[in-house]
Each structure stands twice: as C-alpha cells, then as structure tokens.
C-alpha positions as CSV (number, residue, x, y, z in Angstrom):
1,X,0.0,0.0,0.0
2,X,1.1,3.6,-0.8
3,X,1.5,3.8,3.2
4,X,2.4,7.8,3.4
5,X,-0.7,10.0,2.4
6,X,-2.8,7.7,5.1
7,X,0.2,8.3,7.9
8,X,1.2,11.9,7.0
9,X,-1.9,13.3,7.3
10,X,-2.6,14.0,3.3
11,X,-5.4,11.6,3.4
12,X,-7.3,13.4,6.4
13,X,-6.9,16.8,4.8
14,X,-8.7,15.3,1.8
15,X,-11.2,13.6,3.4
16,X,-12.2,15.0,7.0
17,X,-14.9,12.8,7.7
18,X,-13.3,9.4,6.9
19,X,-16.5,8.2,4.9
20,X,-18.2,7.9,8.3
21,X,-21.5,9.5,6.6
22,X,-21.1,6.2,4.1
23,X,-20.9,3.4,6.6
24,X,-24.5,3.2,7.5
25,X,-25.0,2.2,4.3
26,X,-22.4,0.0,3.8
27,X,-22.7,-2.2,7.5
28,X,-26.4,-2.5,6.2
29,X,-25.3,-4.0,2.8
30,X,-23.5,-6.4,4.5
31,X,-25.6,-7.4,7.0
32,X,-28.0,-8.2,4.1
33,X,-25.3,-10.6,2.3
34,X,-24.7,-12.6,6.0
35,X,-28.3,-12.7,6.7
36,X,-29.0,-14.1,3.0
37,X,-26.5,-16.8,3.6
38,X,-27.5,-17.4,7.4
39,X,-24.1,-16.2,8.1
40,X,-23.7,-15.5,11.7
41,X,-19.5,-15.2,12.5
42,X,-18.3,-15.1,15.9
43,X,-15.3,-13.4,15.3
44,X,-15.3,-10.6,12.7
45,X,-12.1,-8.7,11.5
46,X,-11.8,-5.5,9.2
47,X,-8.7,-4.6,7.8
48,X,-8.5,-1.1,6.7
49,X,-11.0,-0.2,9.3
50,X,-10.4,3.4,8.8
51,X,-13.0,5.4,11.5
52,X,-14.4,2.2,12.3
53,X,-18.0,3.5,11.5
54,X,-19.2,0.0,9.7
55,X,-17.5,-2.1,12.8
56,X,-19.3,0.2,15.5
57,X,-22.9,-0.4,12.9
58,X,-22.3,-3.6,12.6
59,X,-22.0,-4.7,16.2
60,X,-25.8,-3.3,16.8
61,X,-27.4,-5.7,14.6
62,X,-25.0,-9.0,14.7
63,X,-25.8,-11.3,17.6
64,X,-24.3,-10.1,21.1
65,X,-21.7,-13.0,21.3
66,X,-20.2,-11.2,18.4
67,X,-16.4,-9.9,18.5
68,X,-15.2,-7.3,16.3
69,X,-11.7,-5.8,15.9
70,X,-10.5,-3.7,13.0
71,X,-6.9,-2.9,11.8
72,X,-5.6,0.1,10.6
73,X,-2.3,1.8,9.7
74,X,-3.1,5.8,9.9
75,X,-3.3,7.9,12.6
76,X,-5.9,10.0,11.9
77,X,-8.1,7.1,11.5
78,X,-7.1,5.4,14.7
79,X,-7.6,8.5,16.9
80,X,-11.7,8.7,15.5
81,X,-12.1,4.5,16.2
82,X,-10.3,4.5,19.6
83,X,-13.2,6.0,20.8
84,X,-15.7,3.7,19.9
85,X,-14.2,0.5,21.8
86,X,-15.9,-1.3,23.9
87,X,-16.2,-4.7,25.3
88,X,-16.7,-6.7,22.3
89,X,-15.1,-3.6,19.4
90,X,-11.7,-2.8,19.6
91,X,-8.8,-1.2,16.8
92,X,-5.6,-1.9,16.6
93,X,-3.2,1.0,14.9
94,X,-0.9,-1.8,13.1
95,X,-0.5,-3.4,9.8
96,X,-2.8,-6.6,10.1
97,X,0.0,-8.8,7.8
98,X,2.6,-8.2,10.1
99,X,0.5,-9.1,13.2
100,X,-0.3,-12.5,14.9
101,X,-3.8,-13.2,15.0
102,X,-6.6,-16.0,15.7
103,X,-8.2,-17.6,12.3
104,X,-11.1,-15.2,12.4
105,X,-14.7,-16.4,11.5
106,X,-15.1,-13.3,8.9
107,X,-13.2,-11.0,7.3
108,X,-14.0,-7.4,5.8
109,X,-12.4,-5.6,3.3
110,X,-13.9,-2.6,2.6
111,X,-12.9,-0.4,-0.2
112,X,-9.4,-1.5,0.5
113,X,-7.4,-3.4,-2.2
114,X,-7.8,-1.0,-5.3
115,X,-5.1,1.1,-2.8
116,X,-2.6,-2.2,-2.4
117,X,0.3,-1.4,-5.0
118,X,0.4,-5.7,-4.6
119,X,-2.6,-5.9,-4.5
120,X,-3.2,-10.0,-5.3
121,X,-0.2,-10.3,-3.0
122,X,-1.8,-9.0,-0.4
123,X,-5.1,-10.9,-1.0
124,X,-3.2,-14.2,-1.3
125,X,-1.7,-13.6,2.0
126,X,-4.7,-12.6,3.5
127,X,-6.5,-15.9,2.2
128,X,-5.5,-18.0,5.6
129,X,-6.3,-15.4,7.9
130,X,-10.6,-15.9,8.1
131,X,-12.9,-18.6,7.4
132,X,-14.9,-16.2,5.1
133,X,-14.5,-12.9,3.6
134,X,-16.6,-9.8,2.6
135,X,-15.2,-7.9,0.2
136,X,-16.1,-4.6,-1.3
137,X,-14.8,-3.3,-4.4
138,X,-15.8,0.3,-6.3
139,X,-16.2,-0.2,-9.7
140,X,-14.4,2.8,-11.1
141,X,-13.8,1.2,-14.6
142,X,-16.7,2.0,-17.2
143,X,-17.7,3.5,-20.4
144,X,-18.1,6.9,-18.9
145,X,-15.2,7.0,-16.6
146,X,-13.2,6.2,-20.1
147,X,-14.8,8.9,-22.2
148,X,-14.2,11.3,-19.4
149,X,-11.1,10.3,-17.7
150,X,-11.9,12.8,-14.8
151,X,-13.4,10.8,-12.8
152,X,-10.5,7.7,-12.7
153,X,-8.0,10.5,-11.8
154,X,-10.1,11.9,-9.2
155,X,-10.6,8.7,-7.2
156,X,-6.7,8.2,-7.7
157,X,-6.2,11.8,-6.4
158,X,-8.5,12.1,-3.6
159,X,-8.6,8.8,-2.1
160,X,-5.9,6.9,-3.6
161,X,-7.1,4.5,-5.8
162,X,-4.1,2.6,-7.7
163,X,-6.4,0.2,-9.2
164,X,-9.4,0.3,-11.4
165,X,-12.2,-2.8,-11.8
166,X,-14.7,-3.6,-13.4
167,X,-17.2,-6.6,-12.0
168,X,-15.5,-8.9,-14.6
169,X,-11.6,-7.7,-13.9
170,X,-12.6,-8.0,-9.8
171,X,-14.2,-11.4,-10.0
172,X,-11.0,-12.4,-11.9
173,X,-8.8,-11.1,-9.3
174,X,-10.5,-13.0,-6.5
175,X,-10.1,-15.8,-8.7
176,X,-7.0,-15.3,-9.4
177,X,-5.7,-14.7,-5.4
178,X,-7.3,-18.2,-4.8
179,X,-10.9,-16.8,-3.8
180,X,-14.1,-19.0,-4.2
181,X,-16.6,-16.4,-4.6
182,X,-20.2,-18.0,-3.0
183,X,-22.7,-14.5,-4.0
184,X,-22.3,-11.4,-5.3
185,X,-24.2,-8.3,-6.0
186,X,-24.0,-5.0,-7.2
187,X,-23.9,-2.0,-4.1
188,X,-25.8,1.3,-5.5
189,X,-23.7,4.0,-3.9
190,X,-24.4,6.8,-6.8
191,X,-27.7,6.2,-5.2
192,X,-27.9,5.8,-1.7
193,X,-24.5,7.2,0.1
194,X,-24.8,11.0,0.6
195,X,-23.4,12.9,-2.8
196,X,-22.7,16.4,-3.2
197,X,-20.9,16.4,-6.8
198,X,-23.3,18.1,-9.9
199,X,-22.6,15.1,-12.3
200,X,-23.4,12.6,-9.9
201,X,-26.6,14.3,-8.6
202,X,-27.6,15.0,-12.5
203,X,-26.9,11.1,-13.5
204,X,-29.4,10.3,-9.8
205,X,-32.4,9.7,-11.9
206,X,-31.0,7.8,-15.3
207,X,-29.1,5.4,-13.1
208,X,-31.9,4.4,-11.1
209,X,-34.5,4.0,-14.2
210,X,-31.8,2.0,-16.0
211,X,-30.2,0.0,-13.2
212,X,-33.5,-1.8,-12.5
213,X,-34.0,-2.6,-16.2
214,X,-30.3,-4.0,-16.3
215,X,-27.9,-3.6,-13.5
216,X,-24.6,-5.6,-15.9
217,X,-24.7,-2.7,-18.6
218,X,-25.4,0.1,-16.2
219,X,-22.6,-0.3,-14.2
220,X,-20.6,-1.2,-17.4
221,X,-22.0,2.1,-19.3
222,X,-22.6,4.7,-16.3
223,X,-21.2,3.7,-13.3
224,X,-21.3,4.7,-10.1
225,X,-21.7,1.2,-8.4
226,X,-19.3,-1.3,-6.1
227,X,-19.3,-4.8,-5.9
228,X,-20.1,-6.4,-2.8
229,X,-18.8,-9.9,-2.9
230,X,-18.8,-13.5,-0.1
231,X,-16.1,-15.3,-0.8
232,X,-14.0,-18.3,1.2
233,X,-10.4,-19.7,0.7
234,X,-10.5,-22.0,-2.2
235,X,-9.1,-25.0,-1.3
C-alpha cells in the first residue's frame, strides 16, 4: 500500500470525515449478504478499518456473542475509532500482515485493495487469515469513466485508488488470489450514500431508471456502483 498520504496526514486533509456518513449504508449491505446466507461469525475482522463507523454499525445488529476488531495503519483514522471501543469492538493501529492473529470467523475488506500497490499479493496472504470474507470493491472502470477520464484521476487523487475494476476484472482477481466467490451483488452508492458532486446528482435519476432494467450494462456504461462480494479460501 502507498503507506504515506494515510500516515502523513494527506489523506485526512482530503477527506475529513473518513467516509463515516457512508458506513451506515455499507454495514447494512453487509448485513444483508450474512443474513442471505445465514451467516452468523463469531469473530469478525476488518482490515482497513479506517473510522471504524461499519464495525461500530455492525455490532448493533450481529448477535451479542459477536467480537469485532478492525486494523488500521493511519493515525488520523485510529484516533476517531479508539473512541468507539468497547467490550466486544476494539482497533488496533498496526499493519494486520505483520501481526499475529486467531483464524477469524469473517473478514471485511472494505474499499481496500484498489489502494494495495500488490494488491493479489496482499489478497493471497490474506486468504488464511478468516474462514470467510466480505469484500467490497468500487467499480471505477466503465464507459463513462473512459470517455471522461476525470473521474479515474479523481478517485486516484483524492482517495488513492491505484487500481481500477470492473465486475468482470474483480471477479477475476479474487479468482486469481485463490478466492471462491459463494454470492455477489451489485452496491448502489451513486444512489444511496450522501453525494454532493453536480454530475453525480444529474446522473441520480437515469441510473436508477436504467439499473432496474439492467444492473450488468449500467454499471458497465454509467457507473457509479461497487461490488459487494462472499467469498472463502479455495481449497
């Protein structure tokens, strides 16, 4: 990972918030996958936890037995999710890789690969660490995103993506790192997290008629869509 703009403080400046205002949205995603699967973990682990919003959401709704702990190398970061540990949530400021851990039940990665310079590397080494995995993955690879280029440079400049999917590309990748995926399903975030850019706000209403007549080519042709994925070690 391009360690230094999440440890010197460039990340922060560029996003004050975190994303907390997205992880609502995203721990309730999730919790629809687990639930659809009658997946109930007794030990989940996110790596990359940043403000550790989605941890904090998640622990409301997952049975009370639950124990969560998220990883996380900045600073910034780690001084918001300190202060939402309790009993059963805690953060470690560390790189999860280098640490010695119990084989967790689940594990999350949120938004998190697309900024590993090795990025099946890391997933490969990851693959032992957790029964199952959730991974989330933006979609920043499409038809418009080509014809306008501004928007692949602007998720590499303001939150550091190195990496651009499409579904096909990050289903290949899992694949590839030695993933069995078991569901996955598109995550509308052009529609449902909080926007404030003009193009995206315009596009609201197109998206929404066409995603419901074909999800595939929408997030192909317009974008503005993730891919939430289960997946286990494939052995």
């Amino acid at each position: 990972m391009t360690d230094s703009i999440y440890q010197d403080a460039t990340y922060l400046r560029r996003n004050p918030h975190w994303h907390e205002e997205d992880s609502p949205h995203k721990a309730r995603w999730i919790k629809s996958l687990l639930d659809d699967h009658r997946v109930k973990p007794k030990s989940v682990c996110e790596v990359g936890c940043g403000a550790g919003e989605i941890l904090a959401q998640l622990q409301i709704t997952c049975d009370p037995g639950t124990t969560f702990i998220g990883y996380e190398i900045a600073p910034d970061a780690s001084a918001i999710n300190q202060a939402k540990q309790n009993g059963r949530l805690r953060f470690a400021e560390e790189d999860f890789l280098e640490s010695k851990t119990e084989t967790f039940d689940l594990l999350l990665l949120i938004d998190v690969f697309e900024h590993v310079e090795d990025y099946i590397g890391f997933l490969r080494q990851l693959r032992s660490r957790a029964r199952q995995f959730v991974f989330h993955i933006p979609l920043d690879l499409h038809v418009s995103s080509l014809v306008r280029v501004r928007p692949l440079m602007s998720v590499r400049e303001s939150v550091g993506h190195l990496h651009y999917f499409t579904r096909e590309t990050a289903l290949a990748t899992l694949a590839d790192a030695g993933f069995k995926v078991i569901d996955e399903r598109f995550t509308a975030g052009a529609l449902e997290l909080p926007q404030t850019g003009l193009t995206t706000r315009l596009m609201r209403l197109p998206r929404c008629i066409s995603f419901k007549i074909a999800p595939v080519l929408t997030a192909r042709w317009l974008g503005g869509f993730s891919l939430l994925v289960l997946a286990e070690p494939n052995t």
